[in-house]
N, C-alpha and C positions, 0 to 999 in steps of 0.2 A: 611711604611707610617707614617710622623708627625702626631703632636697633628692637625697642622693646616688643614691639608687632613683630620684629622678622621673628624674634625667640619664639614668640608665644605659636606663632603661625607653626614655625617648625616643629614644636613639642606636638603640635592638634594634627599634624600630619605622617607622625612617627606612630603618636597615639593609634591611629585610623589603622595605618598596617600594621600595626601589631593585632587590636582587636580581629582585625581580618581574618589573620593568619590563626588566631586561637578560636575563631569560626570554624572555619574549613577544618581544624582540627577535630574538632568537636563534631562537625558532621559525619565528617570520614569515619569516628571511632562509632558513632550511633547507626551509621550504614553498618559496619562491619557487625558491629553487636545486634542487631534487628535480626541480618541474617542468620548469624547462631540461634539466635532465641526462636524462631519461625521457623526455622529444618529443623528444630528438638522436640517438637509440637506435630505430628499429624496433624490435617486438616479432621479423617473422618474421626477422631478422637475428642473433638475440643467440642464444645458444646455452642449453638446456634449464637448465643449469643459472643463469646468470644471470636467468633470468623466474623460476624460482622464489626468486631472490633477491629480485628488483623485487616481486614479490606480496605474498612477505613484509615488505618494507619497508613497500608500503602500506596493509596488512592494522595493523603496530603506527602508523606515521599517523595511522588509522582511530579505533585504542582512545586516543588521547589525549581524546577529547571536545574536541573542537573549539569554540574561540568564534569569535565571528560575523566574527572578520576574516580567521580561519583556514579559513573556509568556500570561499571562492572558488580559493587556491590546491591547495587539499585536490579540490573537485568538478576541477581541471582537471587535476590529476592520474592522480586513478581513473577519468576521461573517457578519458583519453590510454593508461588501462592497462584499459580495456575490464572493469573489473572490475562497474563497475552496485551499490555499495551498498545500495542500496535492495531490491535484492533479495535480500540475502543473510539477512532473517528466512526465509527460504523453509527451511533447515536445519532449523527450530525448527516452523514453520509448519507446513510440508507441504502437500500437495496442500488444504488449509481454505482457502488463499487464492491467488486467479489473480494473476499475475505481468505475463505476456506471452502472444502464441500465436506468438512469434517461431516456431517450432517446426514450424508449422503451412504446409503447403503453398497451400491456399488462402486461408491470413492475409495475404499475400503484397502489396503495392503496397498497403496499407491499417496506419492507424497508427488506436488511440484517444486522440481528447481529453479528459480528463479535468480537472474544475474543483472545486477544493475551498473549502470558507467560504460558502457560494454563499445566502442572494444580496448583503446586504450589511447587516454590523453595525455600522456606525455610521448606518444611519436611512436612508429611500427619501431622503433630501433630499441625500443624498450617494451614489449610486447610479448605479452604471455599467453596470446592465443593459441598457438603451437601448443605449448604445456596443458593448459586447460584440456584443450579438445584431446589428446593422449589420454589426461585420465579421466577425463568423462570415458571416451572408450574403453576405458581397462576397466571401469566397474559396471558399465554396460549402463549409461546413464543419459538420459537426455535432459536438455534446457530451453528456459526461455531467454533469450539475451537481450536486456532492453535496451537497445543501444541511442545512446547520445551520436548524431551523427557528425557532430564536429569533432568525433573520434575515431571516425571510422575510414579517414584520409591515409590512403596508400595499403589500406590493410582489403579491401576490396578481395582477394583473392583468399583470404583464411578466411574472409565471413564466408565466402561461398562455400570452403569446402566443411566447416560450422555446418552450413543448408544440407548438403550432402551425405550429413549424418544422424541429419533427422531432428536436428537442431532448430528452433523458431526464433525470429526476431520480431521486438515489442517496440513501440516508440517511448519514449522517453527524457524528449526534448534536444533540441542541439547539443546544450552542454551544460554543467552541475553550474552550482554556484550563482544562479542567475534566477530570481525573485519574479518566477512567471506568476506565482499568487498574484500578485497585485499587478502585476502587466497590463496595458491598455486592452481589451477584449481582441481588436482586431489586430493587435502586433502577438496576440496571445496564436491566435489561429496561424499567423504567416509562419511564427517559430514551429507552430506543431504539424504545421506543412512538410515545411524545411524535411524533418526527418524523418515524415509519410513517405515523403519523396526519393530521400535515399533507401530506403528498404523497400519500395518500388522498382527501385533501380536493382536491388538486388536479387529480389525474388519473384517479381515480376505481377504483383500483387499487394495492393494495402494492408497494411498491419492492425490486426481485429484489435490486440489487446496494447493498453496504454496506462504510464505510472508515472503520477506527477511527482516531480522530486521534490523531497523532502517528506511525500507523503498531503503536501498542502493543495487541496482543491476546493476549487470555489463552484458557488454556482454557473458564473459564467465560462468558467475552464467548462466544467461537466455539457455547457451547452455546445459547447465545438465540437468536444469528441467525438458526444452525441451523433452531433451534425453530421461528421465527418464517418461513421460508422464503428466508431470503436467504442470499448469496455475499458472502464478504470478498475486495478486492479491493484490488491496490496497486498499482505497475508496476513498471518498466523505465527510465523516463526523469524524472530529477529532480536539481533542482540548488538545492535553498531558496532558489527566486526569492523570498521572500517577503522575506528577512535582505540579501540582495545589490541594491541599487538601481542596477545595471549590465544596462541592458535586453537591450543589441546582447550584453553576454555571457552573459547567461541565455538568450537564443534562440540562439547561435551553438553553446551547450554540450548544450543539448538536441537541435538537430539530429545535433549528432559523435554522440549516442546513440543515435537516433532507427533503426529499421529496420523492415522489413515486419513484423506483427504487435506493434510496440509497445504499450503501454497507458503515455500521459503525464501526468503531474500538474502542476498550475500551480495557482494559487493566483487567486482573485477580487478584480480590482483595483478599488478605489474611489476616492472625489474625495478627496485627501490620506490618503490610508492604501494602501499595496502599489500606485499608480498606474500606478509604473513599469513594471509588469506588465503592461498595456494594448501600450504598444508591444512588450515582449518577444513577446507574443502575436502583434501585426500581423506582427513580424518571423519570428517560426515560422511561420508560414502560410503566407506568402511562399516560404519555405527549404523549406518541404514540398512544397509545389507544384513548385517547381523540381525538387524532384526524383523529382517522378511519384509522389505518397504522396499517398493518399486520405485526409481525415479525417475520422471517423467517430463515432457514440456505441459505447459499451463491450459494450453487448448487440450492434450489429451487427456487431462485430468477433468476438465469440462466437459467433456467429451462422457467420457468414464461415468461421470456423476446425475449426466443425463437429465442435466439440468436446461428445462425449457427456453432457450432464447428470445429475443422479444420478438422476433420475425415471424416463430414456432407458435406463438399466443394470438398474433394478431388473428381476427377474426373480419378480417375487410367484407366480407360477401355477405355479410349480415347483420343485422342492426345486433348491438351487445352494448352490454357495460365498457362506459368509455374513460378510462385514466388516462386525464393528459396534463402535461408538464408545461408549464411557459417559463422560459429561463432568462438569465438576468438580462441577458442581451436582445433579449425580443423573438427566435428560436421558438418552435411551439412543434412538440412532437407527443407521440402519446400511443397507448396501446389497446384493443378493444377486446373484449374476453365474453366469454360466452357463459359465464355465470356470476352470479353475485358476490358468491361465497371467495371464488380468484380474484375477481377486482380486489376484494375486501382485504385479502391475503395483499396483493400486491400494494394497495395503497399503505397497510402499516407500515411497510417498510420505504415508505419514500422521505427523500431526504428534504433538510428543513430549509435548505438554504433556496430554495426555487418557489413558483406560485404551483397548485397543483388542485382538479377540480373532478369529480367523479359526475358522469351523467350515465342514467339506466336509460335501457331503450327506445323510452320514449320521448329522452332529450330532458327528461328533468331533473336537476342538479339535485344531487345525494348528497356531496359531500364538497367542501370547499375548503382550499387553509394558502395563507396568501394574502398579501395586498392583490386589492381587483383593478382600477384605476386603470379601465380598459382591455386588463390582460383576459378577463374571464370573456367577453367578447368577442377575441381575438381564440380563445380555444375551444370557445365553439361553435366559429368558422370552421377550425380542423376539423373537429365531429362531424359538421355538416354536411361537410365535404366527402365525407368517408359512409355515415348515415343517412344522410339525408338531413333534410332543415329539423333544426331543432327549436325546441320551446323558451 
């Protein structure tokens, strides 16, 4: 390359980060502005068609991918426009993964805690379990703790006394950072073994509820779980306290979300790493109480909302409508209901990413959505098995 190339080269690269930089300008001021303009506007004020304007506005916000300073103004946005992000894999999801029980009548004055990283990955020597579990006691609070168990080395004796105060533990994979989305299926099951098996160790019993990190699950994840006995679970209230080191506004943002049958996520603060998390914590609890909101572990708010489990549905002792799933991995589970109208209910909400085939009692397929290429076959084998031969 000439002298004249390296010029030219070097202007086209100066060029580039400068343009950058008057990007990210420009976004940061059109975040910050959107939010003024959107809190100076009620929602029940504005007329049908402008909300679907503001939704949509938010909704391409959304698809830019955000970086971490675009985070804050971004979460105070779709805070202020009740849209709840976090919950919007529920499309994709479906009924595999619990959301909320907002829904639920007697969810009602009861919100769940939920804690993710749990218990601490930078060493017990730097470990805020101690603190935590104080002020959970001081506001009379309980949690689910999902713990990563490649975190929970040497701390063995504060998750028990965590159990001892009414506290639950979730699985949550060995450890962060690690792309189990696309994982081989069956290195996918041995890692989610790995940390079945320390909170076995712990409590002396498998852990019902389970949350993929990042929030990313696939159909073949969903088919282990499954397998394995557990629920995926995410919420309703979340603001990447983890990225924003703004305490008073990671709890004041979580509260505007916050309602009867919530399910919260927060993140595990430790001695110089997500610290600031500790106070955002003190100050949600606070905020919750104020305003008459119980807080609670994740099974008791299930519990609370008295919502049917699939165990609770099955209807084994009798021929019924049969919903069943065959998952990516070959996995064939499924649930039988004793009316049309619940299968009907149940199948809306099933998620896209699996094969899945409804048969009524006398074995004749109702409904079908899926490649078949044997799987439809193979599901109603399961039927058979459980009904009798089918048609």
């Amino acid at each position: 390359m000439d002298i004249c190339n390296i010029k030219v080269f070097s202007r086209s690269q100066a060029f580039m980060r400068q343009r950058k930089r008057r990007r990210s300008c420009k976004l940061k001021c059109f975040f910050e502005k959107a939010e003024v303009l959107f809190r100076s506007t009620s929602c029940t004020s504005c007329s049908s068609s402008r909300r679907v304007s503001r939704i949509l506005l938010a909704l391409t916000i959304a698809s830019l991918g955000p970086s971490a300073f675009m985070l804050k103004p971004l979460h105070s946005l779709t805070t202020s426009l009740n849209l709840r992000p976090v919950t919007w894999p529920a499309l994709v999801y479906g009924n595999t993964t619990v959301f909320h029980y907002a829904s639920s009548p007697t969810a009602q004055g009861h919100v769940a805690l939920t804690i993710d990283d749990g218990l601490c990955r930078s060493g017990a020597g730097r470990s805020m379990v101690t603190e935590v579990r104080e002020l959970l006691k001081e506001h009379g609070a309980q949690a689910t703790f999902f713990l990563c168990s490649d975190y929970v080395e040497d701390l063995e004796a504060e998750a028990k006394q965590l159990l001892e105060d009414g506290h639950e533990f979730a699985n949550h994979c060995p450890k962060d950072g690690v792309d189990y989305y696309n994982m081989p299926p069956v290195e996918f099951e041995t890692e989610l073994l790995k940390t079945s098996s320390k909170i076995q160790e712990l409590t002396g019993a498998n852990p019902y509820w389970f949350r993929a990190p990042q929030g990313k699950y696939s159909g073949q994840m969903h088919g282990y779980v499954s397998k394995h006995g557990m629920q995926h679970a995410l919420g309703d209230c979340y603001c990447d306290d983890w990225a924003i080191e703004d305490s008073q506004w990671v709890a004041g943002t979580m509260l505007q979300q916050a309602r009867g049958g919530s399910v919260m996520i927060v993140h595990m603060p430790e001695k110089g790493f997500r610290e600031h998390i500790f106070k955002a914590l003190e100050l949600l609890l606070i905020g919750l109480k104020e305003r008459g909101l119980t807080v609670v572990t994740l099974s008791r708010l299930a519990s609370l909302a008295a919502r049917p489990a699939a165990s609770a549905m099955q209807e084994e002792q009798h021929r019924g409508y049969s919903v069943i799933t065959h998952h990516a991995f070959g996995h064939v589970d499924g649930i039988v209901f004793g009316t049309k109208e619940e299968a009907l209910a149940h199948w809306r909400g099933l998620p896209l990413f699996s094969a899945h085939m409804l048969l009524g009692p006398d074995g004749k397929e109702l409904r079908y959505y899926g490649r078949r290429d044997g799987r439809d076959v193979e599901m109603r084998d399961w039927a058979g098995q459980r009904n009798g031969p089918t048609q």
